[in-house]
mmCIF file as gemmi writes it, N, C-alpha and C atoms, coordinates in Angstrom:
data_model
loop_
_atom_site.group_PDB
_atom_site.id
_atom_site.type_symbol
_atom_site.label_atom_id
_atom_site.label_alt_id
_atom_site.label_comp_id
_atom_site.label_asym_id
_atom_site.label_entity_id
_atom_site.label_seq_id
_atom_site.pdbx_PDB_ins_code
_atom_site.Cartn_x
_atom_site.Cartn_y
_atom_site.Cartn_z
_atom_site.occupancy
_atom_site.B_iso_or_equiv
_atom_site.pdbx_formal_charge
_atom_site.auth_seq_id
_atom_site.auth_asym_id
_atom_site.pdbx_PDB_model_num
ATOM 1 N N . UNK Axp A 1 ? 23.513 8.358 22.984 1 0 ? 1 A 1
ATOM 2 C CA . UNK Axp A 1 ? 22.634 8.364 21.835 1 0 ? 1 A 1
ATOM 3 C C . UNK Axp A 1 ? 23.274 7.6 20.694 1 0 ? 1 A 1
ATOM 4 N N . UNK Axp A 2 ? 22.575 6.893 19.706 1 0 ? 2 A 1
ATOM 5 C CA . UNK Axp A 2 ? 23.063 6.131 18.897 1 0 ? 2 A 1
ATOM 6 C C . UNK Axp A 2 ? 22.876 7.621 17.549 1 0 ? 2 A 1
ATOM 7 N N . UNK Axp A 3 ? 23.746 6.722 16.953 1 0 ? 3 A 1
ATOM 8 C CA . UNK Axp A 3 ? 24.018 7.635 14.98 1 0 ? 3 A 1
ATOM 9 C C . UNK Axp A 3 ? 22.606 7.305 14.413 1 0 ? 3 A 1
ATOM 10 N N . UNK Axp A 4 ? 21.643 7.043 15.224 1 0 ? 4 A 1
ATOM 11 C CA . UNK Axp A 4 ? 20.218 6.589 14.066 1 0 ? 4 A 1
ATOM 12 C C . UNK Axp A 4 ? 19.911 7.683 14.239 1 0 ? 4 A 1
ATOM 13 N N . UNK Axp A 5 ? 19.466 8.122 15.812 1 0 ? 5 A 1
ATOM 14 C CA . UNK Axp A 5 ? 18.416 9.177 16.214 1 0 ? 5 A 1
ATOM 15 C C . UNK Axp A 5 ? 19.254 10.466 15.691 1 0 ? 5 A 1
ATOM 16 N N . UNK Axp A 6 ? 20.27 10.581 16.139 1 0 ? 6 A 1
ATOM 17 C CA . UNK Axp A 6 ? 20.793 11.648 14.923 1 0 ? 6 A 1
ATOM 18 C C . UNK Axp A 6 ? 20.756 12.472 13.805 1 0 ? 6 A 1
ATOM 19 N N . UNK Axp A 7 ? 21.073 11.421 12.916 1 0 ? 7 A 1
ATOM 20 C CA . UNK Axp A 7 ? 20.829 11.609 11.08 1 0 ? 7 A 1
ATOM 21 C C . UNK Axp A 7 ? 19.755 10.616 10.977 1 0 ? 7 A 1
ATOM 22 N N . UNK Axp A 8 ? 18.575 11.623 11.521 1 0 ? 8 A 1
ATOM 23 C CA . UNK Axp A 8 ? 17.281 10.9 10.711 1 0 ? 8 A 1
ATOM 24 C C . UNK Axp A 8 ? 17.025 12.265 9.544 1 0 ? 8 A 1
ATOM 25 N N . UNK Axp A 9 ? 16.746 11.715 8.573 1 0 ? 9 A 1
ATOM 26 C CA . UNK Axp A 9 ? 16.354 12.239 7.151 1 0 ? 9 A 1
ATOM 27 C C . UNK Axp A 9 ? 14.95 11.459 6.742 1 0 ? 9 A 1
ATOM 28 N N . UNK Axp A 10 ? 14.252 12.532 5.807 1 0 ? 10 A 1
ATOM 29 C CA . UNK Axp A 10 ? 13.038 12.021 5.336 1 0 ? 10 A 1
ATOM 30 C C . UNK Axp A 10 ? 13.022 11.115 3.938 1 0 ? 10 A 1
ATOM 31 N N . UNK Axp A 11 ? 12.245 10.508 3.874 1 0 ? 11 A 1
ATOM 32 C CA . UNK Axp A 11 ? 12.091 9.09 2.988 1 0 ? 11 A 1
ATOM 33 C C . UNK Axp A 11 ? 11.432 9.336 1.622 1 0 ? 11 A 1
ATOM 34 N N . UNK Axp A 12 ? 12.142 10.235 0.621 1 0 ? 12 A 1
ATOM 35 C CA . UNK Axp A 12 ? 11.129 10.637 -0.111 1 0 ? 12 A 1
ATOM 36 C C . UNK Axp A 12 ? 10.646 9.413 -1.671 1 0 ? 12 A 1
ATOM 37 N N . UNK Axp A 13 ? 9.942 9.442 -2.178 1 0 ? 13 A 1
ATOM 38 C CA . UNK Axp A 13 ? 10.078 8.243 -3.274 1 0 ? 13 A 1
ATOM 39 C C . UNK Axp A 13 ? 10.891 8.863 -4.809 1 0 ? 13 A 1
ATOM 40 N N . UNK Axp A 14 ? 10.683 9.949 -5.572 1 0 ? 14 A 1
ATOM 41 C CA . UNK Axp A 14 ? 11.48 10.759 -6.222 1 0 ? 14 A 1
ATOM 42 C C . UNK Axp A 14 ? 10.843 10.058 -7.88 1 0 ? 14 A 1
ATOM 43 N N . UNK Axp A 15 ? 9.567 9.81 -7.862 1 0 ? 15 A 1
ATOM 44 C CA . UNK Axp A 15 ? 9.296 9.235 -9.06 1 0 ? 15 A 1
ATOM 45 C C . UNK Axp A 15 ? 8.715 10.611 -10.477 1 0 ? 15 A 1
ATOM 46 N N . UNK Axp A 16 ? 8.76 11.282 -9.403 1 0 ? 16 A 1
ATOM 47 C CA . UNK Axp A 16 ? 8.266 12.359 -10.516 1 0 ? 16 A 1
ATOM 48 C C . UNK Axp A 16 ? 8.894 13.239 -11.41 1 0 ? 16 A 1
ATOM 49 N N . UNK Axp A 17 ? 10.375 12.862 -11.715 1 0 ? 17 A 1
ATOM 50 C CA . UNK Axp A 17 ? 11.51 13.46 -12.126 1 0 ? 17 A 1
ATOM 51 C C . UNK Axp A 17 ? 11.623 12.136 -13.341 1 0 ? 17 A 1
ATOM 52 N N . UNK Axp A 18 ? 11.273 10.857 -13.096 1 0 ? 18 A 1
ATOM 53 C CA . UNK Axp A 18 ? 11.164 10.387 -13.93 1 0 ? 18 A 1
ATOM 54 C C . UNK Axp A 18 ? 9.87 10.181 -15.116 1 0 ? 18 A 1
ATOM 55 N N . UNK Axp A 19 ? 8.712 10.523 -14.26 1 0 ? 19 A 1
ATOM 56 C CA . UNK Axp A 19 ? 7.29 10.946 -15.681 1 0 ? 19 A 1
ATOM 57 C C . UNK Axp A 19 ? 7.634 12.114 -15.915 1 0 ? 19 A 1
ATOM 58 N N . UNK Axp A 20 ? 8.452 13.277 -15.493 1 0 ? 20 A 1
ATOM 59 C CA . UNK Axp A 20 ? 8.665 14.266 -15.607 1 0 ? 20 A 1
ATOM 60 C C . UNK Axp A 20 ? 9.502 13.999 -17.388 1 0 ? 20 A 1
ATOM 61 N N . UNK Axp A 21 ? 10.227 13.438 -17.223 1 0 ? 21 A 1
ATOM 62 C CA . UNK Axp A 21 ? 11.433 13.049 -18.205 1 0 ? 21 A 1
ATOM 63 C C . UNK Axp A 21 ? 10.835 12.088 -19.018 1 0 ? 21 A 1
ATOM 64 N N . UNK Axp A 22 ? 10.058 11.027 -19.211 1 0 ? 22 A 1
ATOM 65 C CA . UNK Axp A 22 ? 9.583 10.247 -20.032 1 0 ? 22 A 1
ATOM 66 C C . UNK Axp A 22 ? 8.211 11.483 -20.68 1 0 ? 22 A 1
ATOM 67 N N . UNK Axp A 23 ? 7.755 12.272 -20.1 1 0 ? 23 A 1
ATOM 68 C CA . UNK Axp A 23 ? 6.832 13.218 -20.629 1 0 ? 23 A 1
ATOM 69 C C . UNK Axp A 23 ? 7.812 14.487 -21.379 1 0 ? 23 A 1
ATOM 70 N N . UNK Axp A 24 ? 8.858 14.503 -21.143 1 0 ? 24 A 1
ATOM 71 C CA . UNK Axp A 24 ? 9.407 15.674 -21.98 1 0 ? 24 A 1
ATOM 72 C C . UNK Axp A 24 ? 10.046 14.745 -22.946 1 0 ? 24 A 1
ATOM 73 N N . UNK Axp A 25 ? 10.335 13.651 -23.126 1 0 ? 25 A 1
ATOM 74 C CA . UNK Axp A 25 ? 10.72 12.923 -24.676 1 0 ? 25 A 1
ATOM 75 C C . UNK Axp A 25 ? 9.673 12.915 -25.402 1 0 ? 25 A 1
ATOM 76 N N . UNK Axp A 26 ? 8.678 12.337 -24.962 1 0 ? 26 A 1
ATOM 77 C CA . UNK Axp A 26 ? 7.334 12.533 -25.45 1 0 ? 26 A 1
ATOM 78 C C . UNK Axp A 26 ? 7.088 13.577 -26.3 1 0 ? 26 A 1
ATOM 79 N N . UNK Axp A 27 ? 6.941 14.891 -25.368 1 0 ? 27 A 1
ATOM 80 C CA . UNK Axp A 27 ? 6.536 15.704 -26 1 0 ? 27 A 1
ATOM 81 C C . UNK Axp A 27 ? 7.661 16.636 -26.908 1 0 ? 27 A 1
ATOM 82 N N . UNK Axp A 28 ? 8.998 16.319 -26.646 1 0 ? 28 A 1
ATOM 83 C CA . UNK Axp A 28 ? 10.018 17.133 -27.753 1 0 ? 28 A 1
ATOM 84 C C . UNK Axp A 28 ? 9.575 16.118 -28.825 1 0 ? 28 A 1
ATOM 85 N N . UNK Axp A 29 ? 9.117 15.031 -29.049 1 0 ? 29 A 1
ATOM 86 C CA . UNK Axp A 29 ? 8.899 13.898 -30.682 1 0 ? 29 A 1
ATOM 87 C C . UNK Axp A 29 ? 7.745 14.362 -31.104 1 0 ? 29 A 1
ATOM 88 N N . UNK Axp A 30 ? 6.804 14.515 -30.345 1 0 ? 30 A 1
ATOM 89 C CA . UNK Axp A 30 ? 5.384 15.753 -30.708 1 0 ? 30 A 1
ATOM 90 C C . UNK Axp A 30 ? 5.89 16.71 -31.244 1 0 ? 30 A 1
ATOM 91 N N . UNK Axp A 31 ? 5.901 17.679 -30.782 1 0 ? 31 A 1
ATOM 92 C CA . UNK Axp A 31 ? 6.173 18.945 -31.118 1 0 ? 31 A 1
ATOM 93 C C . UNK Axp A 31 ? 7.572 19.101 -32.326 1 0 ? 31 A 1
ATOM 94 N N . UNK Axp A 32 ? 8.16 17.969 -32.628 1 0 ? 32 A 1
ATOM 95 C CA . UNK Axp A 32 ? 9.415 18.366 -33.309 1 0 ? 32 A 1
ATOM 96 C C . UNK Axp A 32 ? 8.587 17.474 -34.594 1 0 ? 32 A 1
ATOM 97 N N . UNK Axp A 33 ? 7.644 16.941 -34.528 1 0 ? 33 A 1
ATOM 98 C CA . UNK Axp A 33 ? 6.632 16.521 -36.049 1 0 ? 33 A 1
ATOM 99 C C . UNK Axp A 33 ? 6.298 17.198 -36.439 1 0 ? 33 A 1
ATOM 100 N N . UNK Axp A 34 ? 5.717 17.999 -35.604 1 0 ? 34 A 1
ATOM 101 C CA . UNK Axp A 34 ? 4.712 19.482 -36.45 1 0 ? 34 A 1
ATOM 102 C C . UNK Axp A 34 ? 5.567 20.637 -36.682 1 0 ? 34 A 1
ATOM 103 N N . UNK Axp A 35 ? 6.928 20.499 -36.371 1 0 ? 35 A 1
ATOM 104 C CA . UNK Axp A 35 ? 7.462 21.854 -36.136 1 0 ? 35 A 1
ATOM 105 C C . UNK Axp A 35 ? 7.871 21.893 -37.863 1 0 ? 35 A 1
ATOM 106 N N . UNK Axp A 36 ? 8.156 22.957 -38.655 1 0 ? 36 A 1
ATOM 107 C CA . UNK Axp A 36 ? 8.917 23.045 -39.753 1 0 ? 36 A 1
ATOM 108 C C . UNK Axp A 36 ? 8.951 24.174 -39.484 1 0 ? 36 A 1
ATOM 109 N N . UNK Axp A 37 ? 10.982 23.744 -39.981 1 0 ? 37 A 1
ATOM 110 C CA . UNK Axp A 37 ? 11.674 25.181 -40.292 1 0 ? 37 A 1
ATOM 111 C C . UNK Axp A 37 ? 12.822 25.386 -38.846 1 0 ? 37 A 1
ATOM 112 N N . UNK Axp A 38 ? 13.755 25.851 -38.595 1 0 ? 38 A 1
ATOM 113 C CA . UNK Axp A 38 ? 14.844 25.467 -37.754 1 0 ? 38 A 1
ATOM 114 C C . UNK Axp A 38 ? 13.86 26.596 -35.951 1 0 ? 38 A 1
ATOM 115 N N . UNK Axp A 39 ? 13.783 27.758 -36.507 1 0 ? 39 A 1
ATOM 116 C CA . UNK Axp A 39 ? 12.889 28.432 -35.255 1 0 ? 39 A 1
ATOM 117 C C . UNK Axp A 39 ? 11.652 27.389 -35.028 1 0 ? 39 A 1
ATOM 118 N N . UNK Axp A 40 ? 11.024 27.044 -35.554 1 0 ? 40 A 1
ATOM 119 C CA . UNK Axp A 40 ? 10.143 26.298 -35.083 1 0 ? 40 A 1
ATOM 120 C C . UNK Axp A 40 ? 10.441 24.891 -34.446 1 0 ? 40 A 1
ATOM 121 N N . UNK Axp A 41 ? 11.734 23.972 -34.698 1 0 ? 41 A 1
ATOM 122 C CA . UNK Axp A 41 ? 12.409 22.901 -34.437 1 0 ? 41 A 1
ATOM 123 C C . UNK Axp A 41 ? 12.723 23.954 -32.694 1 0 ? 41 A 1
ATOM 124 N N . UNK Axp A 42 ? 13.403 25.057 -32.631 1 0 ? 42 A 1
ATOM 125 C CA . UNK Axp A 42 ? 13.691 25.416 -31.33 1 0 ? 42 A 1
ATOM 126 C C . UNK Axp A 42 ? 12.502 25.913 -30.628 1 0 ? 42 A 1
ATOM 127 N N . UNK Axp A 43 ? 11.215 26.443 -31.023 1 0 ? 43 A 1
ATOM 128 C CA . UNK Axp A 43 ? 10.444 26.395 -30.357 1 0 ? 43 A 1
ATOM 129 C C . UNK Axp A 43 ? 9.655 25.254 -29.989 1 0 ? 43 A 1
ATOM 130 N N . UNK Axp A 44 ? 9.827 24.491 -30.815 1 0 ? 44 A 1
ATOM 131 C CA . UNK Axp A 44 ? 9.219 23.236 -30.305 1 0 ? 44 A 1
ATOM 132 C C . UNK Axp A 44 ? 10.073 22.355 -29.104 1 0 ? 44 A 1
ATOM 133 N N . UNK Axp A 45 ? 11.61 22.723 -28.848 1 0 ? 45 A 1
ATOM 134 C CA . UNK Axp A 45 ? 12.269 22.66 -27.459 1 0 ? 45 A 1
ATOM 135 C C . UNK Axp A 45 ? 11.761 22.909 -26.496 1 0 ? 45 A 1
ATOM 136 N N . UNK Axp A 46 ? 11.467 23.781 -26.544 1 0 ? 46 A 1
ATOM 137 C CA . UNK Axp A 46 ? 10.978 25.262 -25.529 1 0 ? 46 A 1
ATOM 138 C C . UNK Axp A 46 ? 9.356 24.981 -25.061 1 0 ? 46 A 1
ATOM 139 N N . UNK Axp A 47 ? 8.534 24.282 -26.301 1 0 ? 47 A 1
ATOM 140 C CA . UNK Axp A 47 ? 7.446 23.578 -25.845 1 0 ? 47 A 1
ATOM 141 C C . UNK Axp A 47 ? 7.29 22.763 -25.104 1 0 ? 47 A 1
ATOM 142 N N . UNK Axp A 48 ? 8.152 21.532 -25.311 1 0 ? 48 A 1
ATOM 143 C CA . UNK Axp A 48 ? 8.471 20.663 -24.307 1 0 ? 48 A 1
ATOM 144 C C . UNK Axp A 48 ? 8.841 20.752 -23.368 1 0 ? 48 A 1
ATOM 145 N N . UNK Axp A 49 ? 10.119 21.745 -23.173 1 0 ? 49 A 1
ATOM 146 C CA . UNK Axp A 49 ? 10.154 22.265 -21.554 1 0 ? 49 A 1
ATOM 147 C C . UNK Axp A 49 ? 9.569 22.202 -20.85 1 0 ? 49 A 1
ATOM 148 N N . UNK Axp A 50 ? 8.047 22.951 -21.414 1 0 ? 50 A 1
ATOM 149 C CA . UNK Axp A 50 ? 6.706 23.734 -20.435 1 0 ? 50 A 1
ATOM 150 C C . UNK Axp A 50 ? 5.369 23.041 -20.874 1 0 ? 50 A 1
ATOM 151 N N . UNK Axp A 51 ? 5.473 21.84 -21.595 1 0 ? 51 A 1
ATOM 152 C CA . UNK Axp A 51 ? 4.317 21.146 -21.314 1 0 ? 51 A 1
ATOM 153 C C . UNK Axp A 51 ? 3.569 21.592 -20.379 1 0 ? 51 A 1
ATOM 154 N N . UNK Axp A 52 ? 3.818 20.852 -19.332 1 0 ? 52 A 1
ATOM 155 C CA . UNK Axp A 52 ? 2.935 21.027 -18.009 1 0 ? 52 A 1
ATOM 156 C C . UNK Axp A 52 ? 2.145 22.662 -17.682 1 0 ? 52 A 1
ATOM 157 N N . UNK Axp A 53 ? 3.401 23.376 -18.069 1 0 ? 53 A 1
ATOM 158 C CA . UNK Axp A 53 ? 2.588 24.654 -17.872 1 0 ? 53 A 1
ATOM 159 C C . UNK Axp A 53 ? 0.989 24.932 -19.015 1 0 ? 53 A 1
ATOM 160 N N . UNK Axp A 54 ? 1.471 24.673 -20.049 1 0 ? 54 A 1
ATOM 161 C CA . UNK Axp A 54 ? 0.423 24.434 -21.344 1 0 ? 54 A 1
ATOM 162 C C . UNK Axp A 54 ? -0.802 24.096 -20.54 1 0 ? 54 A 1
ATOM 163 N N . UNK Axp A 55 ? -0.574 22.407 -20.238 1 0 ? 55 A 1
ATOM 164 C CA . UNK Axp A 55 ? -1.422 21.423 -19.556 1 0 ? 55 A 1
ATOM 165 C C . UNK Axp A 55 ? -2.514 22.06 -18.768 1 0 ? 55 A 1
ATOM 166 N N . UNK Axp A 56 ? -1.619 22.336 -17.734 1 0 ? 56 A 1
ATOM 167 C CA . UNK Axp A 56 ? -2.488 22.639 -16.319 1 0 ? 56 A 1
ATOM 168 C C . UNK Axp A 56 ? -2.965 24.678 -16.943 1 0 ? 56 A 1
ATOM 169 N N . UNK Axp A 57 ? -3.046 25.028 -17.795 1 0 ? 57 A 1
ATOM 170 C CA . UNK Axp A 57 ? -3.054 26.306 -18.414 1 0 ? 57 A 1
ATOM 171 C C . UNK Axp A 57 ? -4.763 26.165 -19.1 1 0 ? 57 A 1
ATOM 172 N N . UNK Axp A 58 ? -4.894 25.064 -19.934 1 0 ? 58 A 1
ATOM 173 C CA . UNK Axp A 58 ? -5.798 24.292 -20.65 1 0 ? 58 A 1
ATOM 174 C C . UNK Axp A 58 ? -7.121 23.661 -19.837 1 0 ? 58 A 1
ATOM 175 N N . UNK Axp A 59 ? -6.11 23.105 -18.924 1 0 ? 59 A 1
ATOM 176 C CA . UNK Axp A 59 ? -7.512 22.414 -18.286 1 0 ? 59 A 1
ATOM 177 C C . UNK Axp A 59 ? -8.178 23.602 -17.14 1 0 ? 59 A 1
ATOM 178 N N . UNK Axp A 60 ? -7.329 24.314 -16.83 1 0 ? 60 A 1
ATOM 179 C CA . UNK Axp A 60 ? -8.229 25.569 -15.707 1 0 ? 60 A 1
ATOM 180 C C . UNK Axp A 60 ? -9.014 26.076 -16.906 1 0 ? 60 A 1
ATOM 181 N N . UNK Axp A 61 ? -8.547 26.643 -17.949 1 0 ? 61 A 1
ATOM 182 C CA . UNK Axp A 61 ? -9.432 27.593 -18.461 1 0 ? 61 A 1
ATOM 183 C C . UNK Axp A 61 ? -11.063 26.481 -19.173 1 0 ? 61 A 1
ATOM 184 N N . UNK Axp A 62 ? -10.883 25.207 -19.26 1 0 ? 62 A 1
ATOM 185 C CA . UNK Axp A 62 ? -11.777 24.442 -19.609 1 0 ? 62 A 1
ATOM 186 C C . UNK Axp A 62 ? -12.823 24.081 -18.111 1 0 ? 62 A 1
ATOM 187 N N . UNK Axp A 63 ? -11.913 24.641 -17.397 1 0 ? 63 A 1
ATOM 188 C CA . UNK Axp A 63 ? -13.25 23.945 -16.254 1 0 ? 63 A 1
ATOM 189 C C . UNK Axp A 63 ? -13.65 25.536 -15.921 1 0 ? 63 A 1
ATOM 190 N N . UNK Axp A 64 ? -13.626 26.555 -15.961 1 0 ? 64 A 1
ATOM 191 C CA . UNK Axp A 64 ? -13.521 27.63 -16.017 1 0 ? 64 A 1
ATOM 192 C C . UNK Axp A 64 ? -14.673 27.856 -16.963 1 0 ? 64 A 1
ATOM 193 N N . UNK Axp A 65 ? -15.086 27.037 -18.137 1 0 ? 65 A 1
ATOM 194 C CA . UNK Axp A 65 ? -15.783 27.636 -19.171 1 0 ? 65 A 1
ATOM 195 C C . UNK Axp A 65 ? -17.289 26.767 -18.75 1 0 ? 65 A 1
């Protein structure tokens, strides 16, 4: 047997770690405009984190209505 058939591994593309990351700069420069006051500067961290959760939170309850 050759070393190919072996160590075959899957081919993944891995692009979503990077909109992942260009969407959380994004949204920490959002959220750190509107924020005033140092708790609100850290909740507006904490926003950005969980965008996505927000996101996909928003649009169920809108198709929902």
């Amino acid at each position: 047997m050759s070393d190919t058939s072996k160590n075959k591994s899957a081919v993944r593309c891995g692009g979503g770690g990077a909109v992942y990351g260009l969407g959380f700069i994004g949204a920490v420069v959002y959220y750190w405009q509107h924020a005033s006051g140092f708790w609100a500067h850290v909740w507006a961290v904490v926003e950005a984190f969980l965008w996505p959760a927000f996101l996909v939170y928003h649009l169920l309850a809108h198709l929902a209505a």
